[in-house]
VOPAGU-2260 file (C-alpha; in pm, 1 decimal, decimal comma):
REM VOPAGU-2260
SITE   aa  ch    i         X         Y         Z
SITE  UNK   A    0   -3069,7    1292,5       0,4
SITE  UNK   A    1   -3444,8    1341,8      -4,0
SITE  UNK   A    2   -3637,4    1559,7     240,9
SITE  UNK   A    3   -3987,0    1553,2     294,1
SITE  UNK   A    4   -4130,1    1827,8     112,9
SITE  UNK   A    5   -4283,6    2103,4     255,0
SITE  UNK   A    6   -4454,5    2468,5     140,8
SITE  UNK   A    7   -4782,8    2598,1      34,0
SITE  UNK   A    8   -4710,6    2443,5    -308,9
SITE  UNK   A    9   -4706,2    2085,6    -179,2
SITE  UNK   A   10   -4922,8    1837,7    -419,6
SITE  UNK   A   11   -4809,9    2094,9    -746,7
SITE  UNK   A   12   -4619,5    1944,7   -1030,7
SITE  UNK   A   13   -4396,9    2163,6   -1239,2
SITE  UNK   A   14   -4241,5    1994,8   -1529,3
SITE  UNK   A   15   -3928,2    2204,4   -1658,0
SITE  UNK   A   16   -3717,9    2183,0   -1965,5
SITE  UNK   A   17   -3463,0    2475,2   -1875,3
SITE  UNK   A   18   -3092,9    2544,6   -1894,4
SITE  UNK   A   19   -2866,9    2754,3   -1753,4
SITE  UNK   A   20   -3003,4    2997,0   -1511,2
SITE  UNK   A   21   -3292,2    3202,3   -1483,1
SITE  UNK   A   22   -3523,0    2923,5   -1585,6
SITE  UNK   A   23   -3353,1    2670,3   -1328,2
SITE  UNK   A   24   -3347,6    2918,6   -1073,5
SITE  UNK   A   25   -3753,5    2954,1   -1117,5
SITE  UNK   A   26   -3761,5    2612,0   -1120,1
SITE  UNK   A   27   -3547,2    2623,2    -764,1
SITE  UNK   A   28   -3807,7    2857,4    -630,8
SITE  UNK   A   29   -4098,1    2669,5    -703,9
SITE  UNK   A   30   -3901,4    2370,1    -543,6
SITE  UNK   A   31   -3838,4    2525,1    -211,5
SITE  UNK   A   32   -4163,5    2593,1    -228,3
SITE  UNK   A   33   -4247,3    2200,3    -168,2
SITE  UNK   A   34   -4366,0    2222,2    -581,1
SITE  UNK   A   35   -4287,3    1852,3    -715,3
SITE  UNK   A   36   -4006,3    2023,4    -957,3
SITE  UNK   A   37   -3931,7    1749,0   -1259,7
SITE  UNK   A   38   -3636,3    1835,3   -1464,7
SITE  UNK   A   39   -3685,7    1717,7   -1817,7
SITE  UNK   A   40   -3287,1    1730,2   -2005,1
SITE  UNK   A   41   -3166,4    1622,1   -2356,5
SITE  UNK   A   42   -2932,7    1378,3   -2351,1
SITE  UNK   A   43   -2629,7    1575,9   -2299,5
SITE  UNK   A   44   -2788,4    1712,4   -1999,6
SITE  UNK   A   45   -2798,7    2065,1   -1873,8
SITE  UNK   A   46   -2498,8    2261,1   -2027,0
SITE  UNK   A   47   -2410,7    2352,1   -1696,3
SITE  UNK   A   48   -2362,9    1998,6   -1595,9
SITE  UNK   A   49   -1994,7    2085,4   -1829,0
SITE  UNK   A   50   -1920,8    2407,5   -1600,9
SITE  UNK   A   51   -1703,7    2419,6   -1313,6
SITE  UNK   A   52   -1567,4    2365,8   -1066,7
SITE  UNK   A   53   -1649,8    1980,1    -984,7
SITE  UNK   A   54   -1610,8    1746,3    -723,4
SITE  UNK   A   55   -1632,6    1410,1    -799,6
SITE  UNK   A   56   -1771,1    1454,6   -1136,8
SITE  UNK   A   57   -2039,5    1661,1    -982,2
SITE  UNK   A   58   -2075,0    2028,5   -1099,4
SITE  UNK   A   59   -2065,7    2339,1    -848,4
SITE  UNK   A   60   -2316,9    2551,0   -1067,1
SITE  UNK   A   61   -2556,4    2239,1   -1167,0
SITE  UNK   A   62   -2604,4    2201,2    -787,6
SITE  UNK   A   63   -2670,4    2567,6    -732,6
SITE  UNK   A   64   -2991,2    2593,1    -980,2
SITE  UNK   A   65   -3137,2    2264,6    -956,2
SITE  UNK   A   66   -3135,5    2103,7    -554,3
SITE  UNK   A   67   -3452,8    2010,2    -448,7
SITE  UNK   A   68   -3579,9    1849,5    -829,1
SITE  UNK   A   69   -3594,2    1502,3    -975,8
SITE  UNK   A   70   -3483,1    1438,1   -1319,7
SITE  UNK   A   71   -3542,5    1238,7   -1602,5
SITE  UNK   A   72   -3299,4    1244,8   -1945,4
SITE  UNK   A   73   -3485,4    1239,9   -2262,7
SITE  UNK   A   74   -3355,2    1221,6   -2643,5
SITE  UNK   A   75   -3568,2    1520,1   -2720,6
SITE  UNK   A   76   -3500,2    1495,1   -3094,0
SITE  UNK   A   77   -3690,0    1176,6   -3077,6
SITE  UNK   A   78   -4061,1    1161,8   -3161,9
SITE  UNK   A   79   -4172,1     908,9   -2843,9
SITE  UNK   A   80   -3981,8    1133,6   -2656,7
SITE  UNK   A   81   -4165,5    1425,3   -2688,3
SITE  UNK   A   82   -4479,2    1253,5   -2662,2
SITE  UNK   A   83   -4387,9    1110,0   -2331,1
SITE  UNK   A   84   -4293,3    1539,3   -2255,6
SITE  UNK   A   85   -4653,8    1556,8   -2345,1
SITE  UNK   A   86   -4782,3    1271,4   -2108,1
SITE  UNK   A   87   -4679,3    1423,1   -1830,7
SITE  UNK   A   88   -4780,1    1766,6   -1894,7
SITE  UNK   A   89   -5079,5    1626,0   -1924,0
SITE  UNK   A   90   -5063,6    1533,5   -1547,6
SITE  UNK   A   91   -4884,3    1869,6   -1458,1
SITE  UNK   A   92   -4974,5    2190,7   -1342,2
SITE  UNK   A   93   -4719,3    2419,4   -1445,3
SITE  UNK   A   94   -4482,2    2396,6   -1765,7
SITE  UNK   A   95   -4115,2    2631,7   -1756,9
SITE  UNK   A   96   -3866,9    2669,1   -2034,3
SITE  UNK   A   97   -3619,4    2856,2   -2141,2
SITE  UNK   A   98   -3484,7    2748,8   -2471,2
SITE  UNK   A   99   -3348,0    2942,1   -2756,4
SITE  UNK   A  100   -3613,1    3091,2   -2990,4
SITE  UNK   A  101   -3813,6    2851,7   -3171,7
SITE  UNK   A  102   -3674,5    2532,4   -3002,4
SITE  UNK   A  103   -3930,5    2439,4   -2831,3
SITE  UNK   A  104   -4155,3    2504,4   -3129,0
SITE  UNK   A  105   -3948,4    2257,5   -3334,1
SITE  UNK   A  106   -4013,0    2047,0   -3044,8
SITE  UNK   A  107   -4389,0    2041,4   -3070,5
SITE  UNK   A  108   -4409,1    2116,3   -2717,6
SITE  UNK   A  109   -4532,4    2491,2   -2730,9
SITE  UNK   A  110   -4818,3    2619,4   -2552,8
SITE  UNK   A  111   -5062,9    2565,8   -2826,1
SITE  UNK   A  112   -4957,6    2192,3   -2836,4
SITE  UNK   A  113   -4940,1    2159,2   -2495,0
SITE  UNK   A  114   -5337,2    2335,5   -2384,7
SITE  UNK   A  115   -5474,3    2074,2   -2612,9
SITE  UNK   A  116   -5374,0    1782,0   -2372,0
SITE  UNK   A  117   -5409,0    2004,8   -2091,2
SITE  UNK   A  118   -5632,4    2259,5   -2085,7
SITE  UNK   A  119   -5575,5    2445,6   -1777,3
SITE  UNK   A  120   -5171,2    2443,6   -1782,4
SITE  UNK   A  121   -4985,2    2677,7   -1711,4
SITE  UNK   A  122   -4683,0    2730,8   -1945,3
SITE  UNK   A  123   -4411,6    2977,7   -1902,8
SITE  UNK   A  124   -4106,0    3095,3   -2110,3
SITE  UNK   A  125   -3819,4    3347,9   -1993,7
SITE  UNK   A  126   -3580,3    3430,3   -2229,7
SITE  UNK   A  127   -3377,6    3748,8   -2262,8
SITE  UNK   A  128   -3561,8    3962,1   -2524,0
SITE  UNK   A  129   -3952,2    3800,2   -2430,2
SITE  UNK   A  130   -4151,2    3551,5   -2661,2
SITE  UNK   A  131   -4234,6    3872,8   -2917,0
SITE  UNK   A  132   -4110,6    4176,9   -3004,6
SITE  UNK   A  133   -3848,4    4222,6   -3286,1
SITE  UNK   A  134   -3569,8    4106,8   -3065,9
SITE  UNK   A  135   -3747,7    3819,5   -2957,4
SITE  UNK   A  136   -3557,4    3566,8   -3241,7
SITE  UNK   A  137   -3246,0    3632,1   -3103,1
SITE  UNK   A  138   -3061,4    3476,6   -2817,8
SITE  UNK   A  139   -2946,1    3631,5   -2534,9
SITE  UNK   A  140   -2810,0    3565,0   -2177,0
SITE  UNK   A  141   -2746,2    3768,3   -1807,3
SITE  UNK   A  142   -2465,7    3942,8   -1981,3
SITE  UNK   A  143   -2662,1    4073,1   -2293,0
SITE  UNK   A  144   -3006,6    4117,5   -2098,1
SITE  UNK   A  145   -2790,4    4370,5   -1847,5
SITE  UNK   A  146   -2626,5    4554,7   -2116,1
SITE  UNK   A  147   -2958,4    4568,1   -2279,8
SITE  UNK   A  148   -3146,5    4656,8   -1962,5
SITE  UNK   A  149   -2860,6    4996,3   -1898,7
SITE  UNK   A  150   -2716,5    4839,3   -1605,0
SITE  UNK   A  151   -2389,9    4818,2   -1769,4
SITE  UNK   A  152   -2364,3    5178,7   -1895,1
SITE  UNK   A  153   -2447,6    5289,9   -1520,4
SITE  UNK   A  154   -2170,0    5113,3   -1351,7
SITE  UNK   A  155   -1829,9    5143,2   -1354,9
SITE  UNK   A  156   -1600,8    5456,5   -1272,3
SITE  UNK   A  157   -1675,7    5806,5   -1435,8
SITE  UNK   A  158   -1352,0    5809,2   -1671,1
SITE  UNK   A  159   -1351,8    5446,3   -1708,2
SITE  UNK   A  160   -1599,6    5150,7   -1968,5
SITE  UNK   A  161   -1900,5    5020,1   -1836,1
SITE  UNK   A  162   -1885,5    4714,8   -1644,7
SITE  UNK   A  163   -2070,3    4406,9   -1573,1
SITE  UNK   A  164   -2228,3    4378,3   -1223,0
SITE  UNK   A  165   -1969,4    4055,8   -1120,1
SITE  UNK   A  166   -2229,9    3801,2   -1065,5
SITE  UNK   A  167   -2557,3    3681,7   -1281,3
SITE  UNK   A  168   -2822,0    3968,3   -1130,3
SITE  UNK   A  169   -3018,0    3977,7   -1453,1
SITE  UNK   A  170   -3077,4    3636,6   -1484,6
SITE  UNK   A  171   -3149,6    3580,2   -1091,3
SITE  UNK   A  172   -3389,1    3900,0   -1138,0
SITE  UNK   A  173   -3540,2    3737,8   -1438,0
SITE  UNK   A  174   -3592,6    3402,9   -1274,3
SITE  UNK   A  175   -3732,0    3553,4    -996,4
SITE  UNK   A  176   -4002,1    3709,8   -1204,5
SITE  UNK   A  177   -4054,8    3418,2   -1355,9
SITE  UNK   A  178   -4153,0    3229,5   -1034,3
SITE  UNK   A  179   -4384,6    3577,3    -970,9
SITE  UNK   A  180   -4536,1    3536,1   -1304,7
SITE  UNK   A  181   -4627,7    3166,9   -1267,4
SITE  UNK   A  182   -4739,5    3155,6    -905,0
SITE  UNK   A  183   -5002,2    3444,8   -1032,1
SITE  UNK   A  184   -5126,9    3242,7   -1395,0
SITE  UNK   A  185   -5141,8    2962,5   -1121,9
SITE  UNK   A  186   -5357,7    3189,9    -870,6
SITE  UNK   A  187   -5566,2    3287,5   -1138,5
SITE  UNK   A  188   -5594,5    2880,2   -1295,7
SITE  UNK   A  189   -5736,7    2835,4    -871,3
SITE  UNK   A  190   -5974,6    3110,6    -910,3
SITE  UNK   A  191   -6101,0    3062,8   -1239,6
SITE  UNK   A  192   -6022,4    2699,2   -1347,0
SITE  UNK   A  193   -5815,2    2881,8   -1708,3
SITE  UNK   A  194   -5475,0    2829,0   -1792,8
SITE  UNK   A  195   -5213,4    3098,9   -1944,7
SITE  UNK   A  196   -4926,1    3164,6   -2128,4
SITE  UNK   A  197   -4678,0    3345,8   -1926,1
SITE  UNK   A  198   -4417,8    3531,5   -2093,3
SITE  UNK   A  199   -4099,1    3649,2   -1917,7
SITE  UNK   A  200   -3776,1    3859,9   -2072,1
SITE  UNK   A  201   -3460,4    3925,6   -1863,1
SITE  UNK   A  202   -3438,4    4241,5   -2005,3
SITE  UNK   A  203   -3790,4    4356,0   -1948,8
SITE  UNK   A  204   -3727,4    4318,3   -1615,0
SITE  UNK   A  205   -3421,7    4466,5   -1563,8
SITE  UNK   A  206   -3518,8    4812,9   -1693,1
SITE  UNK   A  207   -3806,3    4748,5   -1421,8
SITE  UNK   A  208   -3569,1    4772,3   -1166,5
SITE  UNK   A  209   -3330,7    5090,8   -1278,4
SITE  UNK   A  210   -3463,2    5274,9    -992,6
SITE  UNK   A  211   -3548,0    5655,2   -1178,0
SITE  UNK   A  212   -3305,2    5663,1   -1449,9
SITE  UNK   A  213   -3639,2    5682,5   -1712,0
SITE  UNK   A  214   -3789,2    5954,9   -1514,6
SITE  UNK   A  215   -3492,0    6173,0   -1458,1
SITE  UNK   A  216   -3370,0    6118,8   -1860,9
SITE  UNK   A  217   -3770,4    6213,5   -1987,0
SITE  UNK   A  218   -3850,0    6489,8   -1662,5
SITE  UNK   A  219   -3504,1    6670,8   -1620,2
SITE  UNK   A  220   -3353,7    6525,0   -1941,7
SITE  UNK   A  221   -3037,9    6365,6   -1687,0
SITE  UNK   A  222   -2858,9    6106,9   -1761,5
SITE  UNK   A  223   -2722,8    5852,1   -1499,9
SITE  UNK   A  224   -2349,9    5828,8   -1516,9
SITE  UNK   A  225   -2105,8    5576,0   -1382,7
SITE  UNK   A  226   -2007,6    5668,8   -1084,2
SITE  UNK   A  227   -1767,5    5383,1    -920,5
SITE  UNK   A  228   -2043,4    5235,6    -709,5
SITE  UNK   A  229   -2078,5    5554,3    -502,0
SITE  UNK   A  230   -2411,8    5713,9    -482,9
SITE  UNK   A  231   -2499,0    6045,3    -675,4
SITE  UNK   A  232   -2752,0    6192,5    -489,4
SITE  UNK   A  233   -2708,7    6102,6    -125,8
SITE  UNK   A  234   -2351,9    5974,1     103,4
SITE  UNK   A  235   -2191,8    5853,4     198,0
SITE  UNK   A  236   -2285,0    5530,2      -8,6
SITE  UNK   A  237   -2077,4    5283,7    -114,4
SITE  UNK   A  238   -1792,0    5062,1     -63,6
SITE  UNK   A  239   -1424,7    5184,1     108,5
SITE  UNK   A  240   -1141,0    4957,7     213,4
SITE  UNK   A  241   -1018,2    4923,9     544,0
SITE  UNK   A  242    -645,8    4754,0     626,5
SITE  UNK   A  243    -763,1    4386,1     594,7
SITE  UNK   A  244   -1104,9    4422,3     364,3
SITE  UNK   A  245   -1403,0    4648,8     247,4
SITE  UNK   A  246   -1710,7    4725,3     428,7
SITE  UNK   A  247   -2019,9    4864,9     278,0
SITE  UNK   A  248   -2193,7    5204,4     430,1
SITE  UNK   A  249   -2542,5    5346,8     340,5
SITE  UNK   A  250   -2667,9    5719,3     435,9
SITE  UNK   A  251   -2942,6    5848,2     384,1
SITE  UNK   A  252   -3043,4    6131,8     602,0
SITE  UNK   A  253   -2879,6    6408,0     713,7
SITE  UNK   A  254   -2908,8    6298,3    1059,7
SITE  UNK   A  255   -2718,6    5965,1    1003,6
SITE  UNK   A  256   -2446,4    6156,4     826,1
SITE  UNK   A  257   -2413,0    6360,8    1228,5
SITE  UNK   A  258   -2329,5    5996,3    1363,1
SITE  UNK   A  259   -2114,8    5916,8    1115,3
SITE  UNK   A  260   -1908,4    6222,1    1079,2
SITE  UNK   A  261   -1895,2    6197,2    1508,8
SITE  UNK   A  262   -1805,7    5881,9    1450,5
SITE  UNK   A  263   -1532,2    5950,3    1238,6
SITE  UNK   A  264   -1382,1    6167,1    1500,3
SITE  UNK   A  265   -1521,9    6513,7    1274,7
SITE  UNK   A  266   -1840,4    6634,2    1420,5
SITE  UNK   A  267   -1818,0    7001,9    1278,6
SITE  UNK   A  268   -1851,8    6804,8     934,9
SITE  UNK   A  269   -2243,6    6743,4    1027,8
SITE  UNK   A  270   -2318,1    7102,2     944,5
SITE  UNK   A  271   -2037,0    7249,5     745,6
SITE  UNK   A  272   -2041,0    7371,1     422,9
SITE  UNK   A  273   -2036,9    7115,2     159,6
SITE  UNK   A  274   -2103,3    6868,0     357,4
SITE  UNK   A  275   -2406,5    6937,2     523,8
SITE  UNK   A  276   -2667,3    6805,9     255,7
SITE  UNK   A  277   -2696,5    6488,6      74,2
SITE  UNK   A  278   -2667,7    6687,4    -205,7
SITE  UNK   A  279   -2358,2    6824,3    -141,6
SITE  UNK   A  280   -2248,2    6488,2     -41,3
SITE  UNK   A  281   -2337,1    6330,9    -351,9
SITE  UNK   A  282   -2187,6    6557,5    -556,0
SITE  UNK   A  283   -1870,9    6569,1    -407,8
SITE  UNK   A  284   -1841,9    6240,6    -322,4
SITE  UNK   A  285   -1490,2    6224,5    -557,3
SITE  UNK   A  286   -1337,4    6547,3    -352,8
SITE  UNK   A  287   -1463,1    6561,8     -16,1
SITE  UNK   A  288   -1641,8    6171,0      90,3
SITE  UNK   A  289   -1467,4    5938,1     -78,7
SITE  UNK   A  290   -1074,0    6114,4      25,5
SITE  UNK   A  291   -1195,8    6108,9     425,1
SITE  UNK   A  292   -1308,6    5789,8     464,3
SITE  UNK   A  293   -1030,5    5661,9     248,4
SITE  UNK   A  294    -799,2    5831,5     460,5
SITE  UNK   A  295    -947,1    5754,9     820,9
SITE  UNK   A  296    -994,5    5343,7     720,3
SITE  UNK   A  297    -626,5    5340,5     658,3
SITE  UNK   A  298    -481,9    5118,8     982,0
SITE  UNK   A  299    -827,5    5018,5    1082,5
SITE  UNK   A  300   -1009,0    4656,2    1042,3
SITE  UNK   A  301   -1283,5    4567,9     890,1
SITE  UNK   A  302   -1521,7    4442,7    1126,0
SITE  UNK   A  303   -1394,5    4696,2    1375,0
SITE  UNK   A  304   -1545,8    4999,5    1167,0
SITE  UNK   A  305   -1878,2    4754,3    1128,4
SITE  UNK   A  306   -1918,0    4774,7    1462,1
SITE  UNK   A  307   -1852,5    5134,1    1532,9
SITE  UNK   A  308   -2076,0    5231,5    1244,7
SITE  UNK   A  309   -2376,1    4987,7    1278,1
SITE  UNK   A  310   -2346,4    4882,7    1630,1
SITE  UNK   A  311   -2278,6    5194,0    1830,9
SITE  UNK   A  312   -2353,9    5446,9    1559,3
SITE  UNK   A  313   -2705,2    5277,2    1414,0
SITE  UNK   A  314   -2624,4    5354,2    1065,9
SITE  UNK   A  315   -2621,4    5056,3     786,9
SITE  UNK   A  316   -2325,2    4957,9     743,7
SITE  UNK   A  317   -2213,2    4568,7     684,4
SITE  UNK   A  318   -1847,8    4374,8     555,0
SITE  UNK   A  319   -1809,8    4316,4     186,3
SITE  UNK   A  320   -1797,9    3960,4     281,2
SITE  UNK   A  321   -1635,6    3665,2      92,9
SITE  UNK   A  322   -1859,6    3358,4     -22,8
SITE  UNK   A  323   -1690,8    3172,6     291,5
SITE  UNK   A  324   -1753,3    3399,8     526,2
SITE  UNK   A  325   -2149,5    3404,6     395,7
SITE  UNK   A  326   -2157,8    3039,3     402,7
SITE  UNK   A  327   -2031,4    3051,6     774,8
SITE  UNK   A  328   -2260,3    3343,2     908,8
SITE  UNK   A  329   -2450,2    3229,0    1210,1
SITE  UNK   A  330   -2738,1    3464,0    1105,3
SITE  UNK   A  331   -2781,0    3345,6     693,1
SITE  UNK   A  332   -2768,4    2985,2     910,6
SITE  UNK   A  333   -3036,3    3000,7    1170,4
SITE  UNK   A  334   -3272,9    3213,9     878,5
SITE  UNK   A  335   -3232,3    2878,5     647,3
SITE  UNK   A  336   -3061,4    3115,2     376,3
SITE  UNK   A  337   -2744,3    2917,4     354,4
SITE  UNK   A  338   -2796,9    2555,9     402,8
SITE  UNK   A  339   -2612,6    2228,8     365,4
SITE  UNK   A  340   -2718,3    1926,8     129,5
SITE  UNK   A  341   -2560,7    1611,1      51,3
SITE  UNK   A  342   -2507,5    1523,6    -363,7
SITE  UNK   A  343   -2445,3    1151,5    -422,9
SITE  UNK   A  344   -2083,5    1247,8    -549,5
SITE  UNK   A  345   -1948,8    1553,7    -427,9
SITE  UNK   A  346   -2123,0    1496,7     -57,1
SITE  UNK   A  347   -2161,6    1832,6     138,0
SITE  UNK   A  348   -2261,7    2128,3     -22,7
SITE  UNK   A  349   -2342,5    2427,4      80,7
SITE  UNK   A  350   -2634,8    2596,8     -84,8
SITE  UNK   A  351   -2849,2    2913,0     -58,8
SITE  UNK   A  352   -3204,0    2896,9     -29,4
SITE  UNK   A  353   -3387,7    3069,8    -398,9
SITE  UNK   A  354   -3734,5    3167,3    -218,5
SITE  UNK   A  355   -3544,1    3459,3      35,0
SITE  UNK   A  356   -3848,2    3508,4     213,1
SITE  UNK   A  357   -3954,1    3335,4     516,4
SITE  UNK   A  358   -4300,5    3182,0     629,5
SITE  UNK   A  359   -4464,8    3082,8     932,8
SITE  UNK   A  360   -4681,4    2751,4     840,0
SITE  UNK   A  361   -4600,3    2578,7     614,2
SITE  UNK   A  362   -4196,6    2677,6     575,1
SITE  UNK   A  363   -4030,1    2644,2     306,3
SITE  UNK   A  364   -3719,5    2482,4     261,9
SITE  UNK   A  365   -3455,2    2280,9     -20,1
SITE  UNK   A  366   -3585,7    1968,8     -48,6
SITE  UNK   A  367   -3249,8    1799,3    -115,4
SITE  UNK   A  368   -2975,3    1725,5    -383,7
SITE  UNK   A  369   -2944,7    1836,9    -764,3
SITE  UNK   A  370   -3019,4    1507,1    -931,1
SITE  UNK   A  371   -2798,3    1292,4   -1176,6
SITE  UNK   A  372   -2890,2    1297,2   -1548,1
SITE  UNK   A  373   -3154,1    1066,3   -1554,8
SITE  UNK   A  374   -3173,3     984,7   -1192,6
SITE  UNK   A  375   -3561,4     959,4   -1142,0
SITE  UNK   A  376   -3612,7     824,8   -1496,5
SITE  UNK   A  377   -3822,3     516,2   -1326,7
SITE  UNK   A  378   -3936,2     696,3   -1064,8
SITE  UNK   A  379   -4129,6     962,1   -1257,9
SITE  UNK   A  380   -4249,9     755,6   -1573,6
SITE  UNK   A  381   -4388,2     504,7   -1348,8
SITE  UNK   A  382   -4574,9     685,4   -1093,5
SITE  UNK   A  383   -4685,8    1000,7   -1346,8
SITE  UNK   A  384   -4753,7     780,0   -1616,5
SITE  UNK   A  385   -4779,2     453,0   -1562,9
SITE  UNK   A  386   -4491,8     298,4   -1731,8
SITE  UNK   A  387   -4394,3     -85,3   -1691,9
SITE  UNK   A  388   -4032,4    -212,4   -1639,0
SITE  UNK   A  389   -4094,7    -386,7   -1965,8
SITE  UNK   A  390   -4184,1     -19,3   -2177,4
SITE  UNK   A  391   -3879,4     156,3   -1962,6
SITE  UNK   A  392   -3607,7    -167,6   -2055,8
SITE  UNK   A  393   -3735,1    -121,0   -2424,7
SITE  UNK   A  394   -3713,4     281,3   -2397,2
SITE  UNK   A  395   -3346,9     281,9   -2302,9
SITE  UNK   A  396   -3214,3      -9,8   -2528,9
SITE  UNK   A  397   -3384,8     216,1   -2801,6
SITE  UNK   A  398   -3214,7     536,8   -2693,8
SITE  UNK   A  399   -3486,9     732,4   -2626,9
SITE  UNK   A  400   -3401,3     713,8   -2216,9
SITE  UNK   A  401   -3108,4     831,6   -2081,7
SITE  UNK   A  402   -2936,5     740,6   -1792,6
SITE  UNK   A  403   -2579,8     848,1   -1620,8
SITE  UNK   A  404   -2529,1     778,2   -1226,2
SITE  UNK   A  405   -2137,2     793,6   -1237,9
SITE  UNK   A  406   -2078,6    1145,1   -1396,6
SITE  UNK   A  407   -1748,8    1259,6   -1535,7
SITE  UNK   A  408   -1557,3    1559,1   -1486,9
SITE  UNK   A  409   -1553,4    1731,2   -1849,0
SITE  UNK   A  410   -1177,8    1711,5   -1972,1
């Protein structure tokens, strides 16, 4: 399935040679931004073509990162092969990758190679250590780049390890300054006719986004500890259970904790000692907050105590909800967030948009399925570069095109 594309990046070409996820998921943001996204794979195709679950030979987590692109399958290691790469960067705008360090060197299809067929390219790399720096030669992925960035040490329970955050936050937050990164080389390419070099690292932007540990370990010389997802410094905030699931609460203020504690059916609690402050809230989150609200969700559902909290209290409060329930929400539905799009094998999937943030004219949206390795092979080499059916038969009797419309499931 093929949509009509549509976005303020309609008429760009991105041509991507990425794996896994922070790359692709650039690459998906550029795409729902009606960006022309061509996936360039090896052979093999996208090592996450081999990760489950599948349907039909199709892969869950393929489909996530890469709806809404056209592909072509290369045999990289081959010489014509990367000079077709180079052909059509010639005819792109934008260049992502994300290979390991000094892949894409060996390649000869680095940034200095590729400015000299196209001058005003933009080229990107995200990796999870950043293009230099002495860290930069080794790999790295979401788990390392979150260790790396102190999210790990800072979650978790006070006498317990650090933990990882569940789900691939790093690399989403890396991707996602990835896309920022390139849209503003590309801004500046509009502006001033030069290309760039824009270099991205997982980590890098991770610590960007630890909220004040820096300042509070160089100002006050405090340390951020693990605290089991509750907040230090203000509460309630965090995650309690009720009888048939978990709910997430957020206070802030002091007045919001008076609802909440009326609420709760213990108003006095809005002004008594030790619980009057966020401060004293915080800090006693393990002996006073977490005990009552444990205590008075026992018997009660879920979505009951959402509603008494956010609907007739006004304080923020929302179910932990399951990736079902997400993918069934009327509101993630009629806000595009969570759509539907049809793969050639597995059929009906449903996907969540990677550009979160909604426009008036033009709106962005998926532009349609993941595509098979090699799907668009004709498509792309004979509109972009002009290839005959004659140069494409030779290509693929000689190896150097790949091709596979009826994928396997991985045994």
């Amino acid at each position: 399935m093929k949509l009509q594309a549509q976005g303020p990046l309609v008429g760009v070409r991105v041509l991507e040679i990425c794996e896994g996820q922070e790359g692709p998921y650039c690459g998906a943001i550029l795409s729902d931004l009606g960006a022309e996204v061509i996936k360039v794979e090896n052979r093999e195709g996208d090592y996450t073509r081999k990760l489950g679950p599948f349907k039909n030979g199709e892969s869950a987590y393929y489909i996530s990162y890469n709806r809404g692109k056209k592909g072509i399958a290369l045999d990289l290691s081959k010489k014509k092969s990367q000079e077709i790469v180079k052909e059509l960067a010639a005819k792109s705008d934008i260049f992502i990758e994300n290979l390991e360090p000094g892949v894409i060197e060996t390649l000869g299809l680095n940034y200095d190679v590729l400015k000299e067929v196209n001058p005003g390219i933009v080229y990107g790399s995200v990796s999870c250590y950043g293009r230099t720096g002495p860290l930069s030669k080794y790999p790295g992925n979401d788990i390392v780049a979150e260790a790396m960035g102190g999210h790990t040490s800072a979650n978790g329970w006070p006498d317990g390890p650090p933990e990882p955050l569940g789900m691939a936050v790093s690399s989403h937050c890396g991707g996602a300054e990835f896309a920022w990164g390139i849209l503003c080389a590309y801004l500046h390419r509009m502006l001033t006719g030069h290309g760039q070099y824009v270099d991205v690292s997982v980590s890098d932007k991770n610590i960007s986004v630890t909220e004040n540990v820096l300042a509070l370990a160089t100002m006050v010389n405090v340390t951020r500890g693990r605290t089991g997802g509750h907040h230090p410094i203000v509460g309630p905030y965090g995650v309690y259970m009720a009888v048939d699931g978990a709910y997430a609460i957020g206070c802030g203020t002091n007045e919001m904790w008076g609802r909440i504690a009326t609420a709760v059916g213990r108003p006095e609690l809005s002004t008594a000692e030790g619980w009057a402050t966020n401060l004293d809230r915080g800090s006693k989150r393990l002996t006073h907050m977490i005990p009552l609200l444990t205590e008075w969700g026992k018997g009660k559902k879920r979505d009951d105590i959402v509603r008494l909290m956010r609907d007739e209290s006004n304080v923020p409060c929302g179910a932990c909800a399951t990736p079902k329930e997400v993918q069934r929400d009327v509101h993630y539905r009629m806000r595009g967030t969570v759509v539907d799009i049809v793969q050639p094998k597995a059929g009906k999937v449903s996907v969540a948009s990677a550009y979160a943030s909604k426009m008036s004219d033009p709106r962005p949206m998926i532009q349609g399925a993941a595509p098979l390795l090699g799907e668009h092979n004709e498509e792309i080499l004979q509109s972009v570069i002009c290839m005959t059916s004659e140069e494409l038969a030779k290509l693929y009797k000689q190896g150097i095109l790949v091709q596979d419309l009826e994928p396997k499931q991985p045994t």
